[in-house]
C-alpha positions in Angstrom: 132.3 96.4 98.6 130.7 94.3 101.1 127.1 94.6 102.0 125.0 93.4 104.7 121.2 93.3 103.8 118.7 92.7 106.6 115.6 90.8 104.6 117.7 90.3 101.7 115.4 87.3 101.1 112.4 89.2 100.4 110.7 90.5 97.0 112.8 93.7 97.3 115.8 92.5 98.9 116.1 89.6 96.2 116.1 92.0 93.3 118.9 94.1 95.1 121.0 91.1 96.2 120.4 90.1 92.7 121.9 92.9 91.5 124.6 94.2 94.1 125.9 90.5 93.2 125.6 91.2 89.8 128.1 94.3 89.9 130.9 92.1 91.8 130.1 92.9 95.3 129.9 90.4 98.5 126.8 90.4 100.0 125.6 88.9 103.2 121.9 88.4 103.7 120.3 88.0 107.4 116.8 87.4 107.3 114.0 84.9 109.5 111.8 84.2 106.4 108.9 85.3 108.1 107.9 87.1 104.9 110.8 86.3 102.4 111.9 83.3 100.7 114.6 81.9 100.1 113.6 81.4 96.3 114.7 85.2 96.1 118.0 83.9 96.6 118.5 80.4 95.2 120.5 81.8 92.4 122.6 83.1 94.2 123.4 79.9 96.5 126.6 79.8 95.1 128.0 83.2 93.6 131.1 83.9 95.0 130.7 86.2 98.1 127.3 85.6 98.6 126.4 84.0 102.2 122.7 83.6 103.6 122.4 83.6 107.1 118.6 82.9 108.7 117.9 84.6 111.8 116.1 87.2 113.4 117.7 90.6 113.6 115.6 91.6 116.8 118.8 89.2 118.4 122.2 90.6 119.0 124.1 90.1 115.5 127.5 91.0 116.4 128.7 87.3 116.9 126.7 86.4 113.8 128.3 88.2 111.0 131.8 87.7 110.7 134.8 90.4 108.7 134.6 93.6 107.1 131.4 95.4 106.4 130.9 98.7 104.4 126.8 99.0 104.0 124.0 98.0 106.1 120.9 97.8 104.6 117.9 97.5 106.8 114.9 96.2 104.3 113.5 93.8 107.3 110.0 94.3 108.1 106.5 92.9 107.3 105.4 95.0 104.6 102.1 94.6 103.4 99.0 95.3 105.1 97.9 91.2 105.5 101.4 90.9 106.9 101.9 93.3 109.6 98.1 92.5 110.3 99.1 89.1 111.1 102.5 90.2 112.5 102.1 93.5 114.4 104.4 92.8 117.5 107.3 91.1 115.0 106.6 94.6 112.8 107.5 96.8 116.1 110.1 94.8 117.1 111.9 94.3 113.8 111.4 98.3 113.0 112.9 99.0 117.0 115.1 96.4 118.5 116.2 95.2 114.8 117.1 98.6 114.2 119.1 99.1 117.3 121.0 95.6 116.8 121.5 96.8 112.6 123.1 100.2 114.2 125.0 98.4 116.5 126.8 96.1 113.5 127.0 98.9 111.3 129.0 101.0 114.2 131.0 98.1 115.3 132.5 98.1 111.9 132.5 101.3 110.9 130.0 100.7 108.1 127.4 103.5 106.8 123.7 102.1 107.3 120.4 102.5 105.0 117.1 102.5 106.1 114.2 101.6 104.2 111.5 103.3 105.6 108.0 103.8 103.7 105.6 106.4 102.6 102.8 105.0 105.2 105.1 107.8 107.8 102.8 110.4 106.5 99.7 108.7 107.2 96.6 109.8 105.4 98.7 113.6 103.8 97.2 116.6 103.9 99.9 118.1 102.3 100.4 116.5 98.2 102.7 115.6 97.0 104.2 114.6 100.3 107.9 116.0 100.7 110.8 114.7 103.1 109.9 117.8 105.3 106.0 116.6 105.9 105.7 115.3 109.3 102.7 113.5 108.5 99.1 112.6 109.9 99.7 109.7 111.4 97.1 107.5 113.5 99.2 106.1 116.6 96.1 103.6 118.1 95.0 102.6 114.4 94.9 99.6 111.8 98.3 101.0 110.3 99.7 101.9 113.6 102.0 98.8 114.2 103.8 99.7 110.9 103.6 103.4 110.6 104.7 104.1 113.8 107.3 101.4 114.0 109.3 103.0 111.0 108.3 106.2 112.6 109.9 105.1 115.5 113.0 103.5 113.6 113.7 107.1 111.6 114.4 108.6 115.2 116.2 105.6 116.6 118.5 106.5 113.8 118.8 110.0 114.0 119.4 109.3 117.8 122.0 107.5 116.6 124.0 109.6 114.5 124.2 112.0 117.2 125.0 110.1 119.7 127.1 107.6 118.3 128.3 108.9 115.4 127.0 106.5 112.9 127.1 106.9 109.0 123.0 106.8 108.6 120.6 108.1 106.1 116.9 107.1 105.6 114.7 106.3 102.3 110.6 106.1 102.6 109.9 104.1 99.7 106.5 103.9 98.0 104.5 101.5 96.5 106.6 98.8 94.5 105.5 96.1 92.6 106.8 93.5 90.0 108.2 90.5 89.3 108.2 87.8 92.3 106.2 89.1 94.5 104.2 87.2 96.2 100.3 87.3 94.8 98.7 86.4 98.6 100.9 89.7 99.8 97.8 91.5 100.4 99.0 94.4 98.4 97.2 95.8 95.8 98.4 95.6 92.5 98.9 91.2 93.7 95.6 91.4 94.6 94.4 92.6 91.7 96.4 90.8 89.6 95.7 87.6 91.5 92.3 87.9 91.2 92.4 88.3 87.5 94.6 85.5 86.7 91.7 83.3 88.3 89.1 84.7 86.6 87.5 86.4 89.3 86.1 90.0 89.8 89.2 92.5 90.4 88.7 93.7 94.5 88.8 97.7 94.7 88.4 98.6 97.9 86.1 101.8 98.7 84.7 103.7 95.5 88.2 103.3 93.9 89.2 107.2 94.1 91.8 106.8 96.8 95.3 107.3 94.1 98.4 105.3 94.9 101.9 105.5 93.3 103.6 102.9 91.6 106.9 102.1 91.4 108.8 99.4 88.9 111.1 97.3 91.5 114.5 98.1 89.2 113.8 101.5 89.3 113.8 101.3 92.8 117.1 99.2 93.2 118.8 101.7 90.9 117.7 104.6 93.5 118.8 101.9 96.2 122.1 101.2 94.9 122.9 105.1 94.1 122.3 106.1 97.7 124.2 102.8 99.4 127.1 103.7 97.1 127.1 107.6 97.9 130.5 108.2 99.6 129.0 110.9 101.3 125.8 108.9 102.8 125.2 110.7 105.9 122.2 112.4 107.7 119.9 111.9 104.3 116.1 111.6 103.9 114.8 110.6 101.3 111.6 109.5 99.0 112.1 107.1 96.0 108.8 106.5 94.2 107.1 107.4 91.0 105.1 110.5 91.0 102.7 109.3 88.4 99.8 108.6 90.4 96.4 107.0 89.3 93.0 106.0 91.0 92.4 102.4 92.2 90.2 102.3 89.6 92.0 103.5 87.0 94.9 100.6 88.5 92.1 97.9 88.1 91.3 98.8 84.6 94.9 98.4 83.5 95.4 95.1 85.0 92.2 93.4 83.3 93.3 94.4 80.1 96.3 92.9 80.8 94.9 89.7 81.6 92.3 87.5 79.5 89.5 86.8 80.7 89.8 88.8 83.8 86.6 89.3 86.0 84.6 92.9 86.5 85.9 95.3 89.3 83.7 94.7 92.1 84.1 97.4 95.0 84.2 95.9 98.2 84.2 97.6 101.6 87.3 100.1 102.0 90.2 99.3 104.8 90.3 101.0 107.8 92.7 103.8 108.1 93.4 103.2 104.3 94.7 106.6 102.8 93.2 108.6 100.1 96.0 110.2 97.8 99.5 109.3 98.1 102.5 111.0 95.4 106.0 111.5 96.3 107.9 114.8 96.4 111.4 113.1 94.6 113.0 116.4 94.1 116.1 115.5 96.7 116.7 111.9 94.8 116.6 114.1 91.6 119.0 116.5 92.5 121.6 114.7 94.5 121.7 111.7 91.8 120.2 112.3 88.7 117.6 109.3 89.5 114.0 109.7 88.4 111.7 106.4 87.3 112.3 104.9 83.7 109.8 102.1 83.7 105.8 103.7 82.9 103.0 101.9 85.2 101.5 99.7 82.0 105.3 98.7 80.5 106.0 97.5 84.4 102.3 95.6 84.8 103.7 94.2 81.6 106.7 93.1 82.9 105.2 91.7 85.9 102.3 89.6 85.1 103.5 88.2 81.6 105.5 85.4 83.2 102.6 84.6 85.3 100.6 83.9 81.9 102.9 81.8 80.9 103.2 79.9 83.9 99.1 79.6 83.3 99.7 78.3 79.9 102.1 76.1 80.8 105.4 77.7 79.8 108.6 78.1 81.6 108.0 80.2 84.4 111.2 82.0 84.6 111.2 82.4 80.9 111.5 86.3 80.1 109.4 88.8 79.7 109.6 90.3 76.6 111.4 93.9 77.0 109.6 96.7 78.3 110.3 100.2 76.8 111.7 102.3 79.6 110.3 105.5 79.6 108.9 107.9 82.4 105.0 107.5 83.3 
């Protein structure tokens, strides 16, 4: 199959280029490296049908990408608090006019389309766990509001779509992801954290550290990723893909120190504005339609993820691997 991924160069969009390539598919990857790199793709410079192309997909794309398509995923957007902070227009356009240009290539050649939309479209929940039926309690005017309400905007862009159009479509709000290669200056939390203890300073928790988050491993999530893009029958889905194991920021701090010697204290700082307080997916659909649940537990994963990082501190190869995580459900 051929696949076109929209911020294939990014920390998610690498590991599933990575491994779409991996399984003998081609795989074309647009993306303006606003947030991405294109480390996240250097190995695959020259794997047979693999192409990068850098652009911005808020400009018509037709012209651009050339032949046969059969998926379009859309994974382009600024995705971390510091990011769209520093990027809300780009975040509104990529999540609007991107989205309507992505529609537009995946219904000029007849390809299904995937979009990666995100758990911050139920705002700060007062329902818990959040299910694919929760509308949300979503701030329109606040900190958030650039993303939230641009992937908001993008879910009905798409359903607009199918209607309308007719266009192969289904949706998946992903929640939080970490691992290896991301980037530590993300703004995210588990890079803060981990960034922080790598240097030796006091771990950052934001708040009094009760607000709970959700953590997914980053191959658990291509797995979920690659299921639904491969789904003959991908049409008119929504869907969460996260790890309902859910801990306190605290608790997350605590992990990460011990992970790391000579990691600092936690030191509470001042919480974020518009920050929510609980956050847990519902993953009953995923379950259900595909058998996919999380196989990699929260320490096993922090494992996995900060080990090379210690031995790019002590002076070791980088890239060398981790050693193997069990994979076992948190």
């Amino acid at each position: 199959m051929r696949f076109v991924i929209a911020g294939g160069a990014g920390f998610v969009g690498g590991h599933l280029c990575r491994r779409l390539v991996a399984d003998g598919h081609a795989v074309v990857v647009l993306d303006n490296l606003s947030t991405g790199s294109l480390a996240n793709v250097a190995a695959l410079r020259d794997a047979p049908g693999f192409t990068m192309i850098e652009c911005d997909v808020v400009q018509p794309l037709l012209d651009l990408v050339e032949g046969p398509v059969d998926v379009v995923f859309h994974l382009a957007s600024p995705a971390s608090p510091d990011d769209y902070d520093r990027l809300p227009l780009e975040t509104l356009a990529v999540n609007s006019d991107g989205t309507r240009n992505l529609l537009d290539l995946a219904r000029a050649r007849g390809a299904a389309f995937l979009y990666t939309s995100t758990s911050e479209v139920y705002g700060d929940p007062l329902v818990h766990p959040q299910p694919e039926s929760y509308w949300g309690n979503v701030d329109p005017i606040g900190p958030r509001a650039c993303y939230d309400e641009g992937k908001r905007f993008g879910e009905a862009l798409i359903t607009s779509y199918r209607r309308v159009h007719g266009v192969r479509a289904a949706i998946v709000r992903l929640f939080n992801t970490y691992g290896p290669g991301m980037r530590l200056d993300d703004g995210r939390v588990i890079p803060e954290l981990v960034a922080a203890a790598l240097a030796g300073r006091p771990l950052p928790v934001h708040g009094d550290g009760g607000q709970t988050r959700s953590f997914q491993y980053v191959d658990d999530l291509v797995r979920a990723l690659v299921a639904v893009g491969l789904d003959p029958f991908l049409d008119g889905l929504v869907l969460n893909i996260g790890n309902p194991h859910e801990v306190t920021m605290n608790e997350l701090a605590g992990r990460i120190a011990a992970l790391v010697p000579g990691a600092g204290p936690v030191q509470h700082v001042p919480g974020r504005p518009g920050d929510p307080q609980r956050r847990r997916p519902d993953i009953s659909r995923m379950e259900l339609r595909y058998g996919w649940g999380p196989e990699v537990d929260l320490d096993s994963g922090l494992r996995l993820t900060i080990e090379p990082l210690l031995a790019a501190r002590h002076g070791r190869d980088a890239g060398e691997p981790a050693r193997e995580a069990p994979a076992t459900v948190a």
